[in-house]
C-alpha positions as CSV (number, residue, x, y, z in Angstrom):
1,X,-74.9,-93.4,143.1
2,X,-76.0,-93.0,146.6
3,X,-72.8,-95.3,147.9
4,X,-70.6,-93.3,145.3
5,X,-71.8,-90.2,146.8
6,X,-71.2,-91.1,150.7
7,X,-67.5,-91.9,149.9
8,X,-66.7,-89.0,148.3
9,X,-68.2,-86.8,151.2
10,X,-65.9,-89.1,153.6
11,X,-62.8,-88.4,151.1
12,X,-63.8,-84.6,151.6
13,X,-64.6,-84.6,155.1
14,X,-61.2,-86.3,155.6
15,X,-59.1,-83.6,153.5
16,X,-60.9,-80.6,155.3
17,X,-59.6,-82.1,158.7
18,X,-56.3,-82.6,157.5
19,X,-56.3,-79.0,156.4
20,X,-57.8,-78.5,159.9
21,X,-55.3,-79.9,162.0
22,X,-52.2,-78.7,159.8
23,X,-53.7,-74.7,160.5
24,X,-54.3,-75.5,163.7
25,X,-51.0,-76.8,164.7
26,X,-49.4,-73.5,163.8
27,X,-51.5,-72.2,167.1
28,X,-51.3,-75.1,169.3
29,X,-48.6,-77.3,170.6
30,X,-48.6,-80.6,172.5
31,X,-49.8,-80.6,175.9
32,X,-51.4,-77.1,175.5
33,X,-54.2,-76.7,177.6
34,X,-57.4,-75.7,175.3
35,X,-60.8,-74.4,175.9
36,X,-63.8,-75.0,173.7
37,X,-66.5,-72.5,174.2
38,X,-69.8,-73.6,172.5
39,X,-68.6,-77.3,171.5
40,X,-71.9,-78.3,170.5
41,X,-71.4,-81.9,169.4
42,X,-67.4,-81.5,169.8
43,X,-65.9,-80.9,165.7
44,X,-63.7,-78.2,167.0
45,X,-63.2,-80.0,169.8
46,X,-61.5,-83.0,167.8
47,X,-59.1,-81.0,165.8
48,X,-57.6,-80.1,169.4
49,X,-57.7,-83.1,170.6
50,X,-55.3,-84.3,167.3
51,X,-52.5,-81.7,168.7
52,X,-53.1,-80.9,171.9
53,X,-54.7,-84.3,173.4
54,X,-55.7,-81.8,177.0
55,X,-59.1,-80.3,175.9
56,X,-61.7,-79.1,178.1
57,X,-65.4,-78.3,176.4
58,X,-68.4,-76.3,177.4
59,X,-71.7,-77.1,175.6
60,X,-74.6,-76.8,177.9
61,X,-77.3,-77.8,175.2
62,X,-78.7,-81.0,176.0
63,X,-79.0,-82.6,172.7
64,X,-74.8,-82.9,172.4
65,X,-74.2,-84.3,175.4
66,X,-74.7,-87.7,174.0
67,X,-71.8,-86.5,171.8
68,X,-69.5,-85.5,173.7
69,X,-69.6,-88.1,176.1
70,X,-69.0,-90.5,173.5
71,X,-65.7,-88.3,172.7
72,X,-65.0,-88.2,176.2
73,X,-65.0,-92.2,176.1
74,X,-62.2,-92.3,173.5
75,X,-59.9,-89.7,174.8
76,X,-58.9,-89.9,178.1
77,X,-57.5,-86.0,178.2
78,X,-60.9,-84.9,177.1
79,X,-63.8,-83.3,178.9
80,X,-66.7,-81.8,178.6
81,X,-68.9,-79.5,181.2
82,X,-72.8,-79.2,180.5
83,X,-71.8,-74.7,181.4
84,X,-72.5,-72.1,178.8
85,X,-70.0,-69.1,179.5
86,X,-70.6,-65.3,180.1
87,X,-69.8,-62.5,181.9
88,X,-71.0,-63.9,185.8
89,X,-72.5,-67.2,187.6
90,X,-76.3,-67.4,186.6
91,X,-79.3,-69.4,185.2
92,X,-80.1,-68.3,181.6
93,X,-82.6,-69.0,179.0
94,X,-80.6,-70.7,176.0
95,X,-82.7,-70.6,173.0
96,X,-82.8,-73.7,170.9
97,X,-82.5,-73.5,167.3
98,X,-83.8,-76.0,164.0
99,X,-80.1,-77.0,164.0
100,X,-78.2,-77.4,166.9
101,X,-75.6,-75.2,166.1
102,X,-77.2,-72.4,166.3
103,X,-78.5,-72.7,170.1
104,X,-77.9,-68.7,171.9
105,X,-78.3,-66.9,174.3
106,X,-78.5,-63.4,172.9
107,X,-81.8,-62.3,171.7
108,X,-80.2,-59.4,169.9
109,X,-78.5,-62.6,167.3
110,X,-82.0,-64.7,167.2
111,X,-83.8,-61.4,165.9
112,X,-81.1,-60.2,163.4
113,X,-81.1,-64.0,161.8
114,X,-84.1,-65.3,161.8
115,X,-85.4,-66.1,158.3
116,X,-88.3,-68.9,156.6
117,X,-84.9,-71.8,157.5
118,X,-83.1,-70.7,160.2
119,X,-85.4,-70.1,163.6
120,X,-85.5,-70.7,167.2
121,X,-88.4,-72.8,168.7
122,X,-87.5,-73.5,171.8
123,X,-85.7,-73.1,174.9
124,X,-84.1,-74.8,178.3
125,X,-82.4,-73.3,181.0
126,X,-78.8,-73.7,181.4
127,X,-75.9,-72.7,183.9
128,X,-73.4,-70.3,183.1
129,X,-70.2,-69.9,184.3
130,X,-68.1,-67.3,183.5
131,X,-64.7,-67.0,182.2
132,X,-63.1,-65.9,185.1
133,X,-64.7,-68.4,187.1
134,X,-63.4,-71.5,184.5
135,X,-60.1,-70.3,184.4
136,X,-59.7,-70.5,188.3
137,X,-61.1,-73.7,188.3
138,X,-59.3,-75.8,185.6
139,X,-56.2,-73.1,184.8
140,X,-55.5,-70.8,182.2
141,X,-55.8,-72.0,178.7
142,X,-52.8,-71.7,176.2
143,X,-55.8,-71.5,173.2
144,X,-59.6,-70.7,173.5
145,X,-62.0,-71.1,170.5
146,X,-65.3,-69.3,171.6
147,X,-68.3,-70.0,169.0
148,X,-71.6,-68.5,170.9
149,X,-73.8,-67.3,168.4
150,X,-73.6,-63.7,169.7
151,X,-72.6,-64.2,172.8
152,X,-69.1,-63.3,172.3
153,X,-68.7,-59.8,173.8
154,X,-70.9,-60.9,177.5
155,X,-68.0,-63.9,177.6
156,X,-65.1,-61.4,177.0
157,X,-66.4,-58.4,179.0
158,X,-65.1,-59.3,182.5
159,X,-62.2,-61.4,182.0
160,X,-59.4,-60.5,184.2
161,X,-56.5,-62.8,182.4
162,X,-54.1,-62.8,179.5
163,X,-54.8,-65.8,177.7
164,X,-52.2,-66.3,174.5
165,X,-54.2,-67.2,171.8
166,X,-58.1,-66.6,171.3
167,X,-60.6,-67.1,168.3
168,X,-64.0,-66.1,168.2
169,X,-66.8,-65.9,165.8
170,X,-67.8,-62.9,164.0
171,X,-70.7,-62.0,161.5
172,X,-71.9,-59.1,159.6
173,X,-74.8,-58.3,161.0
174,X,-73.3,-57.7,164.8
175,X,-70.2,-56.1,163.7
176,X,-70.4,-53.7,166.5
177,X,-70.0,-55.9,168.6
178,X,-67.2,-57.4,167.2
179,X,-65.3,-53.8,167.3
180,X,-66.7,-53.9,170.9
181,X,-64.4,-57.1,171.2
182,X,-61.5,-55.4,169.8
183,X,-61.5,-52.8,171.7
184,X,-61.7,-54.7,175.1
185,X,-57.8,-55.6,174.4
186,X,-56.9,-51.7,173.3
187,X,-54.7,-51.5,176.4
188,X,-53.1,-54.9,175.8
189,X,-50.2,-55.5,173.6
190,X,-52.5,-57.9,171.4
191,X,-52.0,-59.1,167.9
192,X,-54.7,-59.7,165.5
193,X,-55.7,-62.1,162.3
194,X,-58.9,-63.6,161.1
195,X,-60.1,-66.3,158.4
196,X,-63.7,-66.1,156.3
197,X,-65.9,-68.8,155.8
198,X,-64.4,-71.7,157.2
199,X,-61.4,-70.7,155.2
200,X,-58.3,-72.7,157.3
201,X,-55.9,-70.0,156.2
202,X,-55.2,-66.8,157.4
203,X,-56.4,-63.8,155.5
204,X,-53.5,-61.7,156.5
205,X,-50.1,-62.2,155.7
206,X,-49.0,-60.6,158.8
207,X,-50.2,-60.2,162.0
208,X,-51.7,-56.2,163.3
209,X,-52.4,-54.1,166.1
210,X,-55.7,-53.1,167.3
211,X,-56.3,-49.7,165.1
212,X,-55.4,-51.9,162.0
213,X,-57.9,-54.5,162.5
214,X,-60.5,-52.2,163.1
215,X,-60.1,-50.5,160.0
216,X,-60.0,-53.9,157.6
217,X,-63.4,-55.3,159.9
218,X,-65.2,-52.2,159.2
219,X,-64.3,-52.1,155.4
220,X,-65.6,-55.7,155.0
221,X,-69.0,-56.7,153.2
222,X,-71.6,-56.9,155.7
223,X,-73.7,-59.1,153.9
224,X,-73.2,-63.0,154.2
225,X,-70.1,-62.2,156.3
226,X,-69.0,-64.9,158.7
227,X,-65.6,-65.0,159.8
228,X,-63.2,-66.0,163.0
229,X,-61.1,-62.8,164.3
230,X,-57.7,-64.2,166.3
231,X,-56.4,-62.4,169.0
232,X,-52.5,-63.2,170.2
233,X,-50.9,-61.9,173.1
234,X,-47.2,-62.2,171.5
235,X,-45.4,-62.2,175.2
């Protein structure tokens, strides 16, 4: 039963990535330069890499290194940088989680989702980069897939490009600062969408303007909300 079990979550696992790479592929185009902000052991980072084959990550937890340098090993195009991202160059404390994927540096997430099975127990220090400084360095990415736990605003705050496509995390608890977010591209000619739950489709049939979007993310459930909010720059 055990075997039977394992094969059917392979079978799944496979049909979600399919799904995966056929959403994905509406958004990114061969050759495309993309960023992934928050890799953590590189999923995201392989749906790119199926498209785009020129991905660059940025995980600087420890414990998926290992990961992605086995990735790195079987994709030439592929890199990875041991940098978390904000809003300047510094040393911060990155709080380690019970699962990896929730690692952060925002105290204001850690103390909003702390519960009995999800907690932070320890921490390292890490380099951060910001986003200014990574475009400069390795050029401006056609796609950017930021996934920081709460970290999202600090990351957008400062940056001084246009970059055509970027998804970020969003959940009910800090939806200030997702309207924060929004609002950083109010003098932008920016179009937004956004998918629930890991849901590879887009909730909206078309694509809105700033005002718009802030309307539908205020109306939504708080409570178990988890989301992705798109931002396009259509030129």
């Amino acid at each position: 039963m055990k075997l039977v079990n394992k094969i059917y979550k392979i079978i799944f696992a496979k049909k979600i990535k399919k799904r995966e790479i056929k959403f994905y592929s509406n958004i990114i185009s061969n050759g495309d330069l993309c960023f992934d902000i928050g890799a953590n052991i590189g999923a995201k980072s392989k749906i790119m890499l199926n498209i785009s084959e020129n991905v660059i990550a940025f995980e600087p937890q420890k414990s998926c290194h290992l990961h992605l340098e086995k990735l790195k090993q079987k994709n030439v195009n592929f890199n990875y940088l041991p940098y978390a991202v904000g809003a300047k160059n510094e040393i911060k404390k990155l709080y380690l989680g019970n699962y990896s994927e929730i690692a952060s540096l925002s105290k204001k997430f850690i103390k909003n989702y702390t519960t009995e099975k999800v907690y932070w127990k320890d921490y390292e220090f890490v380099e951060v980069k910001s986003f200014n400084h990574l475009i400069e360095t390795y050029g401006l990415p056609k796609y950017c897939k930021i996934d920081v736990e709460g970290y999202e605003f600090e990351i957008l705050s400062n940056l001084n490009y246009q970059i055509p496509i970027i998804e970020f995390e969003f959940t009910g608890k800090l939806i200030a600062d997702t309207l924060k977010i929004i609002d950083l591209f109010k003098n932008q000619n920016i179009d937004f969408n956004y998918t629930l739950n890991e849901n590879q489709n887009f909730h909206l049939k078309k694509w809105i303007k700033n005002t718009e979007i802030k309307e539908i993310i205020k109306g939504l459930p708080i409570k178990n909300l988890h989301g992705n909010l798109f931002c396009k720059n259509p030129e």
